[in-house]
gemmi code that builds the backbone of each chain (N, CA, C; Angstrom):
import gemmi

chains = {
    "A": [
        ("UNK", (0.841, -1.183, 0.000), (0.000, 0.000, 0.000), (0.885, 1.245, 0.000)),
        ("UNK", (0.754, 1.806, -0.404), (1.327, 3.594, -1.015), (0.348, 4.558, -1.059)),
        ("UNK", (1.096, 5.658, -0.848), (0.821, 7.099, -0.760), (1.757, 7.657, -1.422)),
        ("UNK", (1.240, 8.817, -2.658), (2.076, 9.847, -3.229), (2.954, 8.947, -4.608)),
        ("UNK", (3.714, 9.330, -4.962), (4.745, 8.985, -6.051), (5.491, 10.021, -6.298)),
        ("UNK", (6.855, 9.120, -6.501), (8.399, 9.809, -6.515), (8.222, 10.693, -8.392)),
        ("UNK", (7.265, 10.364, -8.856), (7.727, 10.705, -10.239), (6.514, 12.099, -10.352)),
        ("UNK", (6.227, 12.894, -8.845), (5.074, 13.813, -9.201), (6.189, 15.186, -9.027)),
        ("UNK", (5.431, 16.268, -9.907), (6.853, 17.055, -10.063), (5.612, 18.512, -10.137)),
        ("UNK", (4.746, 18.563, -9.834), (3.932, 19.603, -9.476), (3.102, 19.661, -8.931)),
        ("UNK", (2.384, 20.912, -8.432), (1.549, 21.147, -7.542), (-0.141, 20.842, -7.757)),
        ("UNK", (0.015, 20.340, -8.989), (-1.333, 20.198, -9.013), (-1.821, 18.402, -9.409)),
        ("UNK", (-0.278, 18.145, -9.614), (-0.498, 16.557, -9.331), (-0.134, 16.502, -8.007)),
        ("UNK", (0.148, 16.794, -7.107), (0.370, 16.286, -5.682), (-0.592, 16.802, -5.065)),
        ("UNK", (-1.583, 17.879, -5.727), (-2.896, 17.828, -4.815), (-3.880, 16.700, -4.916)),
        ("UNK", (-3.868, 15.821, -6.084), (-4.638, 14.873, -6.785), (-4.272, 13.542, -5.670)),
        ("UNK", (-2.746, 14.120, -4.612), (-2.649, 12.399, -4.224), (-3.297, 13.083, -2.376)),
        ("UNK", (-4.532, 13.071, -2.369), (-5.091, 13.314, -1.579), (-4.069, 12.859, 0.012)),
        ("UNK", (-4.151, 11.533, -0.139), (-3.365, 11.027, 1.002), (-2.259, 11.538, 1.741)),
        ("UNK", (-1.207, 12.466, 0.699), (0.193, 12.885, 1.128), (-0.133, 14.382, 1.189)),
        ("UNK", (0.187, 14.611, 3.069), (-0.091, 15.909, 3.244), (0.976, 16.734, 4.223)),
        ("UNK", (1.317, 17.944, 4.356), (2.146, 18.568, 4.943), (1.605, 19.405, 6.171)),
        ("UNK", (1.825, 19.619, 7.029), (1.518, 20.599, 8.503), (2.890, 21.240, 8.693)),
        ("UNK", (2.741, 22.733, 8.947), (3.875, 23.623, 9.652), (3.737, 23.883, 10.845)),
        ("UNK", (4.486, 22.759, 11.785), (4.042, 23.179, 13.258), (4.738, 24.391, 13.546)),
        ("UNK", (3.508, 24.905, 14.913), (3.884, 25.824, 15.589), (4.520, 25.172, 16.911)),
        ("UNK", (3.743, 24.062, 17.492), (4.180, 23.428, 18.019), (3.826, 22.453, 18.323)),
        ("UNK", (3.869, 21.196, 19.099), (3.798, 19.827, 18.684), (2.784, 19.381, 18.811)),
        ("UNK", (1.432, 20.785, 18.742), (0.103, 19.987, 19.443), (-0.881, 20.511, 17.698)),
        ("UNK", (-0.142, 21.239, 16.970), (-0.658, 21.740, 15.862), (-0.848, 20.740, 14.521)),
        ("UNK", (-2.294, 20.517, 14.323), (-2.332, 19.785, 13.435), (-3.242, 19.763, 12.039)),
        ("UNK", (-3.296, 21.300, 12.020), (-4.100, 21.936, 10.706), (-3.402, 23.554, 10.765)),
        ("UNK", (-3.579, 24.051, 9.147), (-3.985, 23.048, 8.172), (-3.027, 22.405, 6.804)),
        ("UNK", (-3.813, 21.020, 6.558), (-2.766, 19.926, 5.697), (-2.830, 20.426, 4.150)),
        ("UNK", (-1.488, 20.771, 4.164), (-0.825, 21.072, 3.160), (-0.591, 20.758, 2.055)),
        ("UNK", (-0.949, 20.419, 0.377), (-0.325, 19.688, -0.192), (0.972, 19.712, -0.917)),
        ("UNK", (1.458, 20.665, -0.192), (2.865, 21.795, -0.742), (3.576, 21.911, 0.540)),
        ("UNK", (4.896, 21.528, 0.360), (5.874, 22.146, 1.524), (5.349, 23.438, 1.972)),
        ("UNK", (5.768, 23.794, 3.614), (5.504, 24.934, 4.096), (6.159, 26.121, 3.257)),
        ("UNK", (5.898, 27.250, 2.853), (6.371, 28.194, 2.232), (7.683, 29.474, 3.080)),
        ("UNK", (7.462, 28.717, 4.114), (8.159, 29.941, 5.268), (9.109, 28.797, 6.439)),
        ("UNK", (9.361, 29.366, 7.392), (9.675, 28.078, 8.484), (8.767, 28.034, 9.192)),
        ("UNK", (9.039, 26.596, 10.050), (8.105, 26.210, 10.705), (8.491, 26.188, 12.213)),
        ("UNK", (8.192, 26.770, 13.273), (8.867, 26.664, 14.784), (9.092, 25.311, 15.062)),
        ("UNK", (7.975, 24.480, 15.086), (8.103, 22.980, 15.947), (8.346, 22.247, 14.621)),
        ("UNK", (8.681, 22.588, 13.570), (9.050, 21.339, 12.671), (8.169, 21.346, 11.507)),
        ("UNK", (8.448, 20.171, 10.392), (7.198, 20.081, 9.381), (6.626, 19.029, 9.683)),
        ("UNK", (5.689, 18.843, 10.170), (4.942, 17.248, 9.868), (4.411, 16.573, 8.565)),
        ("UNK", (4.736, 15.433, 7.973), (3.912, 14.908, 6.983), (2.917, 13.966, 7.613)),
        ("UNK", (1.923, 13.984, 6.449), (0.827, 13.022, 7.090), (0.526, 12.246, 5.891)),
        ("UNK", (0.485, 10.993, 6.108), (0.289, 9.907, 5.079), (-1.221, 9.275, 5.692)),
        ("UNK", (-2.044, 9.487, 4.452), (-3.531, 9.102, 5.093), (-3.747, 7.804, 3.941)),
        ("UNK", (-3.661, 6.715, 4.553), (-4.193, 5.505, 4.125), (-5.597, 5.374, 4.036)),
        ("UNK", (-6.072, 4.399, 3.339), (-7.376, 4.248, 3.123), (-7.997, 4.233, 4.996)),
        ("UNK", (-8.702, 4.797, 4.929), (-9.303, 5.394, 6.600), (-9.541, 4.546, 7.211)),
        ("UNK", (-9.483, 3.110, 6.874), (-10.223, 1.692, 7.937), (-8.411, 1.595, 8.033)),
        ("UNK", (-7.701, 1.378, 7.313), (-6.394, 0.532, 7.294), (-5.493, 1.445, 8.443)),
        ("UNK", (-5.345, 2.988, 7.984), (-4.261, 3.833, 8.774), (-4.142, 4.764, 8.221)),
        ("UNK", (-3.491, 5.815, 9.065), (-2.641, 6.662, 8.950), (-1.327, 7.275, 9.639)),
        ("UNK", (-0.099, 7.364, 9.222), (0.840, 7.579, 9.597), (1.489, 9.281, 9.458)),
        ("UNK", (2.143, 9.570, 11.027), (2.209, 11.228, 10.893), (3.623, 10.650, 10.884)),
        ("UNK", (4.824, 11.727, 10.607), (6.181, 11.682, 10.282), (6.656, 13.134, 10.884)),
        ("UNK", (7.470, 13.081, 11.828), (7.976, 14.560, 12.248), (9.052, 14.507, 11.766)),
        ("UNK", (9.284, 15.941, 10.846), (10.713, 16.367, 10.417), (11.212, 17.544, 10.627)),
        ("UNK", (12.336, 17.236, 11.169), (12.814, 18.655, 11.874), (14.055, 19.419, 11.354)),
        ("UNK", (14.264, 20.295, 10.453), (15.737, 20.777, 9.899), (16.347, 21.567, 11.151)),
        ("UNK", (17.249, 21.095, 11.551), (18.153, 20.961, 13.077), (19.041, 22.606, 12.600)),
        ("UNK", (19.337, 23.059, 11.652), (20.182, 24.147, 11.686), (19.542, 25.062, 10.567)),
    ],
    "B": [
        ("UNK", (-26.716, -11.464, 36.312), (-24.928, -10.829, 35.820), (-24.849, -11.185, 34.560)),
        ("UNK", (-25.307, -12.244, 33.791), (-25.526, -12.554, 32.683), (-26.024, -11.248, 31.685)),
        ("UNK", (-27.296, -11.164, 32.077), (-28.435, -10.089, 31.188), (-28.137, -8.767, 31.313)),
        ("UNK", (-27.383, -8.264, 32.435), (-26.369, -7.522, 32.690), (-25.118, -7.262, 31.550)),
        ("UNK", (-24.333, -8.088, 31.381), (-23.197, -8.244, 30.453), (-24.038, -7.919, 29.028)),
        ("UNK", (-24.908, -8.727, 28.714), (-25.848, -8.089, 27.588), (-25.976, -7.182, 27.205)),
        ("UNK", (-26.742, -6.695, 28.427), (-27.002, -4.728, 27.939), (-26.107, -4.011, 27.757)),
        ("UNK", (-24.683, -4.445, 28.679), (-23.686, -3.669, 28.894), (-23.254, -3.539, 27.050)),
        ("UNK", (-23.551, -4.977, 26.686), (-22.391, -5.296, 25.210), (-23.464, -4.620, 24.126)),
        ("UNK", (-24.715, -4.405, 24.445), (-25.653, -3.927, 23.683), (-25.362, -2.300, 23.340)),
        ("UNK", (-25.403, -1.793, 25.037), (-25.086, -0.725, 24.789), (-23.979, -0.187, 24.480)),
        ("UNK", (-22.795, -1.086, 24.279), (-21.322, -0.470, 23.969), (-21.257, -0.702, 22.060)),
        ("UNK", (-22.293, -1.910, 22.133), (-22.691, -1.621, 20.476), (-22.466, -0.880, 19.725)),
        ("UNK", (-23.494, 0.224, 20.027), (-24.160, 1.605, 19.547), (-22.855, 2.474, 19.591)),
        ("UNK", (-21.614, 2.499, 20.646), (-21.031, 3.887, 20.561), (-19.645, 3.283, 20.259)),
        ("UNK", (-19.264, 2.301, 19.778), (-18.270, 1.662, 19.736), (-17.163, 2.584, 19.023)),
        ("UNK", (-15.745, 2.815, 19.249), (-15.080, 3.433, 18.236), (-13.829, 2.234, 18.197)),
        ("UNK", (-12.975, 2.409, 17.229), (-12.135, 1.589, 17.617), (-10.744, 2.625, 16.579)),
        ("UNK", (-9.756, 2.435, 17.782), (-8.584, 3.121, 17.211), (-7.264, 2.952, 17.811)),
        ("UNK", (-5.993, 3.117, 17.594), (-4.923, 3.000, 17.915), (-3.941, 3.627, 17.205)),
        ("UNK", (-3.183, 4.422, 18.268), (-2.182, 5.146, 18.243), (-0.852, 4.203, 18.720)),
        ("UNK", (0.258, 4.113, 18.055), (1.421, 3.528, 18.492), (2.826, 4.462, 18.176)),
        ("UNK", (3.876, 4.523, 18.831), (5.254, 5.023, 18.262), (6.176, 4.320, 17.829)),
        ("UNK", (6.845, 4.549, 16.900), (7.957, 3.486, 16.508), (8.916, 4.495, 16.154)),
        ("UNK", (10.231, 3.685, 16.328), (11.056, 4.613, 16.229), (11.805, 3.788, 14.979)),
        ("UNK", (13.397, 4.483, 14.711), (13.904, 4.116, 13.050), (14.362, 2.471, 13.303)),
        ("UNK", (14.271, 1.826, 12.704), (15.044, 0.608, 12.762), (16.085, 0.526, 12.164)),
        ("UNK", (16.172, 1.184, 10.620), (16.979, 1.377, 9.658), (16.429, 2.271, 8.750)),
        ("UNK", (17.885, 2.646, 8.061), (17.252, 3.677, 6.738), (18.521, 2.625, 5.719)),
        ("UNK", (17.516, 2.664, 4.973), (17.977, 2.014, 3.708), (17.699, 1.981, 2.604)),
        ("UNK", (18.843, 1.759, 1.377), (17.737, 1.822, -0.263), (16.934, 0.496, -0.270)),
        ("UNK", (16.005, 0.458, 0.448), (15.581, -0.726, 0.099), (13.910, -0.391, -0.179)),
        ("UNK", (12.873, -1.185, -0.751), (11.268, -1.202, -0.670), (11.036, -2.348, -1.299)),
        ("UNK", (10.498, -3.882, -0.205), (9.862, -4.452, -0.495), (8.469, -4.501, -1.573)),
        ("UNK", (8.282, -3.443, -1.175), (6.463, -3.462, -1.810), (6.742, -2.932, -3.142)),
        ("UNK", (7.105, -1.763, -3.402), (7.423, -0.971, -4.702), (8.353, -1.582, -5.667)),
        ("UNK", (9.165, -2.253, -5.209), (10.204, -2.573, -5.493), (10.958, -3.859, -5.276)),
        ("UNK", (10.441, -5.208, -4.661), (10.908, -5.937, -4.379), (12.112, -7.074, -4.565)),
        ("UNK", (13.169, -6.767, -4.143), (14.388, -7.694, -4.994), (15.213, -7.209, -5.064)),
        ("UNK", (14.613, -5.242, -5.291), (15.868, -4.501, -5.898), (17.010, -4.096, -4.197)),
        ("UNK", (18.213, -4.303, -4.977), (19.273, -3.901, -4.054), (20.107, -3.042, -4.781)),
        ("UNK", (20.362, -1.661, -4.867), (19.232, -1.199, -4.227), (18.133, -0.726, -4.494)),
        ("UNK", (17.086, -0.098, -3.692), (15.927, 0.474, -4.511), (16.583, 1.871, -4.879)),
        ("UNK", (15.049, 2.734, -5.662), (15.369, 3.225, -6.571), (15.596, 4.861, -5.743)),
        ("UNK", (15.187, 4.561, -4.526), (15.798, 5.833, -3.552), (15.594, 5.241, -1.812)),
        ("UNK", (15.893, 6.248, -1.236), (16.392, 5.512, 0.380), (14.788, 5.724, 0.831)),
        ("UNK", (15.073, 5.024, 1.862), (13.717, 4.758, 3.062), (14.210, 4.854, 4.528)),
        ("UNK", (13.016, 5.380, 5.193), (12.918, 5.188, 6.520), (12.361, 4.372, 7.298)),
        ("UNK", (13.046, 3.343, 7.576), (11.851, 1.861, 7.850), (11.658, 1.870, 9.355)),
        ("UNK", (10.400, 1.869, 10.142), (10.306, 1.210, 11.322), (9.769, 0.009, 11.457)),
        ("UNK", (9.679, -0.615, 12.488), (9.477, -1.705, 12.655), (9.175, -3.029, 13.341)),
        ("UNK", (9.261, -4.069, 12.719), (10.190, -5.636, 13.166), (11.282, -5.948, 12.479)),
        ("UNK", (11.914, -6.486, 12.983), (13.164, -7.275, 12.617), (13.095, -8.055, 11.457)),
        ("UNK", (12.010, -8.191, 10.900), (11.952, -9.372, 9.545), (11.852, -8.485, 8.069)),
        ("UNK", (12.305, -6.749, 8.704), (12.257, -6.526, 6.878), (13.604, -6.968, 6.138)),
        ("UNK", (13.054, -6.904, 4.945), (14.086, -7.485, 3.880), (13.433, -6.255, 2.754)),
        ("UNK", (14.846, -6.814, 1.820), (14.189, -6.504, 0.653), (13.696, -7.645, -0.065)),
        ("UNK", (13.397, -8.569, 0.102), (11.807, -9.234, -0.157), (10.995, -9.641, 0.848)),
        ("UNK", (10.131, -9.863, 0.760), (9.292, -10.081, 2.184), (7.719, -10.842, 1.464)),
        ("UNK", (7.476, -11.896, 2.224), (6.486, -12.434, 1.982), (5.734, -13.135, 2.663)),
        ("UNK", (4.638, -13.758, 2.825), (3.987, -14.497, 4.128), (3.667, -13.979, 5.083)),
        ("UNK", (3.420, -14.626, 6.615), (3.173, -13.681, 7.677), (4.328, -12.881, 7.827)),
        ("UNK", (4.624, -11.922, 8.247), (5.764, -11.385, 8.637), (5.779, -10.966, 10.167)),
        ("UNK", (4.326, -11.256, 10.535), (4.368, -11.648, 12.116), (5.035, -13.108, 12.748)),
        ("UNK", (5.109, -13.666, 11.765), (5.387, -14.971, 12.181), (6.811, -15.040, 11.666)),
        ("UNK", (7.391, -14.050, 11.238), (8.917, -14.094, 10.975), (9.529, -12.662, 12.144)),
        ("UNK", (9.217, -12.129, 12.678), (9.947, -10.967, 13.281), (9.672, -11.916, 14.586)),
        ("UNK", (10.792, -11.118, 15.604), (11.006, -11.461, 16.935), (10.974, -10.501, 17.701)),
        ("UNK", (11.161, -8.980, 17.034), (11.421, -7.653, 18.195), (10.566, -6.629, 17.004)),
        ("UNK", (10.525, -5.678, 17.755), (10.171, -4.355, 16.958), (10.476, -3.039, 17.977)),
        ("UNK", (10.523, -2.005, 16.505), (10.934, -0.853, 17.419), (9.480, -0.031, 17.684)),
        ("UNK", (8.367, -0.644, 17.434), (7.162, 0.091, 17.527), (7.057, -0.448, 19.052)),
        ("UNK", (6.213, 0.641, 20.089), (5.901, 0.029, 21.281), (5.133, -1.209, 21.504)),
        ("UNK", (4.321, -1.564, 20.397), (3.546, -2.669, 20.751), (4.006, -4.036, 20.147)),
        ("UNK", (4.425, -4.709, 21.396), (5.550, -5.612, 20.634), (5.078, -7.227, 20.441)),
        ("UNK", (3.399, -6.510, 20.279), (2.776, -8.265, 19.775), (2.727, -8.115, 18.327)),
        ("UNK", (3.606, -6.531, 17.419), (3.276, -6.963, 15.950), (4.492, -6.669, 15.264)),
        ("UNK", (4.650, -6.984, 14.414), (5.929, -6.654, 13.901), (5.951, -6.483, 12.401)),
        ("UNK", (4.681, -5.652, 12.019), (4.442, -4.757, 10.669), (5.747, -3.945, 10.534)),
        ("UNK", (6.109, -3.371, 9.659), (6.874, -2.538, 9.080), (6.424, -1.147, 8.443)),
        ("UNK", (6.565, -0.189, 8.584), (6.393, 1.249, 8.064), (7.444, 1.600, 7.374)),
        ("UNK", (7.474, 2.328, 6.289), (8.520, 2.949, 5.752), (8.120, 4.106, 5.164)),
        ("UNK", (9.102, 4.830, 4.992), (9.051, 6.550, 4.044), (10.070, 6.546, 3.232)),
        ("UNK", (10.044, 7.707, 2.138), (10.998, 7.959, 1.046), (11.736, 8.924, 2.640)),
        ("UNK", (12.410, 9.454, 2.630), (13.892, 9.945, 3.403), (14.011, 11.519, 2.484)),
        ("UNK", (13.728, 12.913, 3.153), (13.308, 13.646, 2.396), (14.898, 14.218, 2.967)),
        ("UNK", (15.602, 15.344, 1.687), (16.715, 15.871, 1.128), (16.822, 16.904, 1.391)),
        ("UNK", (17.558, 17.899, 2.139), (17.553, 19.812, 1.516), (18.404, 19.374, 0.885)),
        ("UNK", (18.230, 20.706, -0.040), (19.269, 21.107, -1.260), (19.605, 22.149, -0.510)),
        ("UNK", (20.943, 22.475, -0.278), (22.244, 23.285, -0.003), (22.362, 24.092, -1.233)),
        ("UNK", (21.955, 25.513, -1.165), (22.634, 26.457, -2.105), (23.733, 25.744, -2.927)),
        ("UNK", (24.479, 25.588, -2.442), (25.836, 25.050, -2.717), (25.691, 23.472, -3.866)),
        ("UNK", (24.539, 23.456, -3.909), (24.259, 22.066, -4.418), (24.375, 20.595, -3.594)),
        ("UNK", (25.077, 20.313, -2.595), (24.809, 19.547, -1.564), (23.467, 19.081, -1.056)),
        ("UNK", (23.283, 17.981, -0.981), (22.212, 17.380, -0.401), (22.480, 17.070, 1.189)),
        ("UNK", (21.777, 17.250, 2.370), (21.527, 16.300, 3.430), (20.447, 16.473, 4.217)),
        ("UNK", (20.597, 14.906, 4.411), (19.236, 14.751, 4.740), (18.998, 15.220, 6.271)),
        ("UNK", (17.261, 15.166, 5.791), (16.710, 15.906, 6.637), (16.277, 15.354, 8.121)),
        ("UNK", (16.899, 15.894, 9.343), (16.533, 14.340, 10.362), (15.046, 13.971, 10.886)),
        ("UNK", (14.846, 12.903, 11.550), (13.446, 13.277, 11.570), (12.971, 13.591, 13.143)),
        ("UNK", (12.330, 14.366, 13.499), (12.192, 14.136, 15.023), (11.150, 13.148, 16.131)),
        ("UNK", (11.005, 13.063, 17.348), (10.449, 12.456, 18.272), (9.053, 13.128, 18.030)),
        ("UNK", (8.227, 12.364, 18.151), (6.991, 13.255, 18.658), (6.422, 13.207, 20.260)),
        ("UNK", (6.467, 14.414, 20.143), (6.506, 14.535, 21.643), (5.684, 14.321, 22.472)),
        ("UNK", (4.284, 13.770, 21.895), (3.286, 13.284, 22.875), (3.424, 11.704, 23.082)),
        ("UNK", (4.542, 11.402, 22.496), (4.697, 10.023, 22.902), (5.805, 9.637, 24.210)),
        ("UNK", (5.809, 8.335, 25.135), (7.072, 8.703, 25.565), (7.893, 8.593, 24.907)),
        ("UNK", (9.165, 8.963, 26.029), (10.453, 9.333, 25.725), (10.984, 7.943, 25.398)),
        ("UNK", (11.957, 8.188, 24.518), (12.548, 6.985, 24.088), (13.164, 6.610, 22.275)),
        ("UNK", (11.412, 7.443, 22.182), (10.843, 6.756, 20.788), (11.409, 8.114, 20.119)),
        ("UNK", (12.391, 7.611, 19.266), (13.699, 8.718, 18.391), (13.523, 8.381, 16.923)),
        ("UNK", (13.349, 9.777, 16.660), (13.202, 9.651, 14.972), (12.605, 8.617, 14.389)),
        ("UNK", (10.939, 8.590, 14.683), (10.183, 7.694, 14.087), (9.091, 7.785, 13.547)),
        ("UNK", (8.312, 6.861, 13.749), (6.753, 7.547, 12.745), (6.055, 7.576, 14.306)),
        ("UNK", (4.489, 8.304, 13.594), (3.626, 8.086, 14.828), (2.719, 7.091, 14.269)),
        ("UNK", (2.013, 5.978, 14.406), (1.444, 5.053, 13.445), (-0.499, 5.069, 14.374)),
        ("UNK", (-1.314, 5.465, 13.237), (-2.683, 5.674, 13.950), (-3.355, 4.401, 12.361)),
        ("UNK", (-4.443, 3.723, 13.836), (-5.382, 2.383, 13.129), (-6.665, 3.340, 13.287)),
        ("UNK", (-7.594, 3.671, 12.245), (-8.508, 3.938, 12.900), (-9.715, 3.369, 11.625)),
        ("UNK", (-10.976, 3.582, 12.380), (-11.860, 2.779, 11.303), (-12.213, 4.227, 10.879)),
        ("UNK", (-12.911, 5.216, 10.409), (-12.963, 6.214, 9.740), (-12.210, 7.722, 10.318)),
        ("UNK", (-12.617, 8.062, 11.285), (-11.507, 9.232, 12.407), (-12.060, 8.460, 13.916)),
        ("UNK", (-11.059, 9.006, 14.356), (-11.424, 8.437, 16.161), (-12.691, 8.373, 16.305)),
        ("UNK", (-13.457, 9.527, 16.193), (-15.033, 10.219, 16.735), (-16.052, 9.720, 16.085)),
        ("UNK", (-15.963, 8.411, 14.749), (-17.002, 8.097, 14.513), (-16.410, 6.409, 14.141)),
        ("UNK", (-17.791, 6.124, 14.185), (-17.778, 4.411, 14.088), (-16.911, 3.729, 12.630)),
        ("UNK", (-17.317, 4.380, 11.749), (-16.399, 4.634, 10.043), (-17.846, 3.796, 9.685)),
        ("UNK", (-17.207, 3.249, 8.402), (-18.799, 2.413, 7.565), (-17.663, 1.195, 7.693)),
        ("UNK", (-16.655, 0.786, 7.539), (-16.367, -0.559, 7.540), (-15.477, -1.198, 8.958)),
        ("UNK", (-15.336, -2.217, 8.723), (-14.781, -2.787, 9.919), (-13.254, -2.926, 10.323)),
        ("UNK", (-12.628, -2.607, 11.472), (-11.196, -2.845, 11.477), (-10.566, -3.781, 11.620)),
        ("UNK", (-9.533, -4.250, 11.301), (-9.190, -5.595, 11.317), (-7.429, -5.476, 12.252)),
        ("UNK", (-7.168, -5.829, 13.005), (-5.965, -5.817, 13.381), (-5.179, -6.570, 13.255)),
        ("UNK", (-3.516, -6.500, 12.846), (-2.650, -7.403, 12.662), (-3.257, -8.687, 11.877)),
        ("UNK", (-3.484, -8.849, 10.836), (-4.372, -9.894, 10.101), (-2.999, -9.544, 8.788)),
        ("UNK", (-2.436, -10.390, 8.301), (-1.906, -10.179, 6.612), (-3.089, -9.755, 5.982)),
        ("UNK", (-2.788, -8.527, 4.895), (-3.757, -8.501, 4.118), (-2.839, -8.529, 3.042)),
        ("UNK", (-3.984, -8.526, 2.236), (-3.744, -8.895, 0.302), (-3.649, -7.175, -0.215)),
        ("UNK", (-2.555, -7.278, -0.533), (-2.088, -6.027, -1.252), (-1.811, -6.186, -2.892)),
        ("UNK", (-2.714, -4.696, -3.415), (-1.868, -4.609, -4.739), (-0.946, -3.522, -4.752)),
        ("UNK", (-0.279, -4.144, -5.139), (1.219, -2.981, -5.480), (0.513, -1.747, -6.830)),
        ("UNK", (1.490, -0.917, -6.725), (1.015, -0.138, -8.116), (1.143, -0.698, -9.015)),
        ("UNK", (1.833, -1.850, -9.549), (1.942, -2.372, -10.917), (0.900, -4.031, -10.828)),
        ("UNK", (-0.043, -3.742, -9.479), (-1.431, -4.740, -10.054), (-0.864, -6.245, -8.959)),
        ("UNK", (0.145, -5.950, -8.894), (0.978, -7.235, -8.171), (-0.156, -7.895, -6.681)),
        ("UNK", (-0.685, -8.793, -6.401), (-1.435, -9.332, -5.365), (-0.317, -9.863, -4.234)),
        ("UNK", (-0.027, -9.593, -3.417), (0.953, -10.202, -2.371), (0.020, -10.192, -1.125)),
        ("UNK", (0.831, -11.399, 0.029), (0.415, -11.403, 1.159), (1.488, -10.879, 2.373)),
        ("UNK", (1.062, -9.761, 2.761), (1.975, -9.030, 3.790), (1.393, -9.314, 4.998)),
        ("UNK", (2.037, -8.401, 5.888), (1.425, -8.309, 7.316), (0.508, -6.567, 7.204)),
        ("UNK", (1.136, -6.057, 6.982), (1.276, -4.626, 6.334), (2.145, -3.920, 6.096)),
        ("UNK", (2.560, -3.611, 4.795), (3.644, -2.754, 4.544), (2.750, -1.251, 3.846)),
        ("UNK", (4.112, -0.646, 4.323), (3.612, 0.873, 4.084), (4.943, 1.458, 3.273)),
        ("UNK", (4.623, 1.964, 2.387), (5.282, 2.516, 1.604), (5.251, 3.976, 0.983)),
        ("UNK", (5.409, 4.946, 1.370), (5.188, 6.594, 0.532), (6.349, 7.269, 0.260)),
        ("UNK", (5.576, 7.448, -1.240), (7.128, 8.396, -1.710), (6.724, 10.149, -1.867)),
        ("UNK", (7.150, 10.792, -1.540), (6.823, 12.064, -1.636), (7.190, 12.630, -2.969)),
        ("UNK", (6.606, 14.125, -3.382), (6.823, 14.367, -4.749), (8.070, 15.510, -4.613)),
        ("UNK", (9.179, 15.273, -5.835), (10.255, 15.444, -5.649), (11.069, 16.482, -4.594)),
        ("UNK", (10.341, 17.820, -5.257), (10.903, 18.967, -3.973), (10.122, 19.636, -4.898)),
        ("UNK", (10.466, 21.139, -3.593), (9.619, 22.535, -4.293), (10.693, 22.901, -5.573)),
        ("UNK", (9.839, 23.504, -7.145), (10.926, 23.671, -7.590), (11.301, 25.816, -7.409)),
    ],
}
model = gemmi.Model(1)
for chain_id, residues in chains.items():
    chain = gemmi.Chain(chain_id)
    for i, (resn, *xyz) in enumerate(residues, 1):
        res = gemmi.Residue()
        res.name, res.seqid = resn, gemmi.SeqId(i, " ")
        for name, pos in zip(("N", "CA", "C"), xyz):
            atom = gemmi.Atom()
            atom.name, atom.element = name, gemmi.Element(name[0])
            atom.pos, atom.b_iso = gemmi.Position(*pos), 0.0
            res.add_atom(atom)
        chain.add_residue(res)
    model.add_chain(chain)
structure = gemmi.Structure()
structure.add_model(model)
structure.setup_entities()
């Protein structure tokens, strides 16, 4: 099972992959709203991705943090 | 106490939710993807795998019945999660990667991992279908492929901003 694809190269095909989504935390309790575009600015607490599986199966959040 | 237990199960019927939150932390990062990619050494870009102990780059059958440990807290399953492993680009043209962090409503411990949520439609409602836990299911790959996993997870993100 998958979310997204390595071969999408714009913004209006990566809105189409509903599932693969982005959050700019403020801080680690912030969880709207999902993005289908990298944050445009920085983010205080990090970027979160959110991978939304078919809604019975899962979904997986991913914290990423650029350290410098 | 009988007719009791009844009503009790009657009435938990009606409001039932069912969901689960777990943490896992990295097991490995590697070019590897069973699901997308199976065989290839390496795959066709890196991953962030959490876990059990039984990924490979092939994987087939229960894979509960092949792992012994996992880095997810709940250590009666030993599914596998993975991510594509996302890049800055350095002015300079340099790539490195990007680390990932803890989430912090989990405990402490759980380092650079996923947060992994089961739910049947969102927490707050019943969903329309049923959840199934730790069961292999029948997966198609993107290229139609039918396999029997435990669950693998696989996402690749779209390349970068250009």
């Amino acid at each position: 099972m998958t979310v997204g694809s390595p071969v999408t190269d714009s913004l209006d095909a990566a809105k189409k992959h509903v599932g693969l989504r982005f959050v700019c935390l403020t801080d680690k309790n912030t969880r709207f709203p999902e993005l289908p575009d990298f944050p445009t600015k920085a983010c205080k607490g990090g970027i979160m991705t959110v991978h939304h599986f078919p809604s019975w199966v899962i979904h997986l959040a991913i914290y990423l943090q650029i350290t410098n | 106490m009988k007719s009791l237990a009844l009503a009790l199960a009657l009435a938990l019927a009606g409001v039932s939710q069912g969901a689960l939150r777990f943490g896992c932390s990295t097991v490995s990062i590697q070019r590897l993807d069973p699901l997308v990619e199976p065989g290839n050494i390496p795959s066709a870009h890196v991953h962030q795998i959490v876990g059990g102990n039984a990924f490979n780059a092939t994987m087939s059958g229960d894979i509960g019945e092949q792992g012994t440990c996992t880095t997810c807290t709940f250590s009666e399953d030993f599914s596998n999660y993975w991510t594509a492993v996302m890049y800055f680009k350095h002015p300079n043209g340099t790539y490195k990667r990007v680390p990932i962090m803890q989430n912090a409503a989990l405990p402490n411990g759980i380092n650079g991992g996923m947060t992994i949520y089961y739910t049947q439609q969102d927490f707050n409602s019943n969903g329309n279908q049923k959840i199934t836990a730790f069961k292999p299911v029948s997966c198609n790959d993107q290229f139609g492929h039918t396999k029997l996993i435990t669950i693998g997870i696989s996402y690749d993100g779209w390349k970068s901003r250009n």
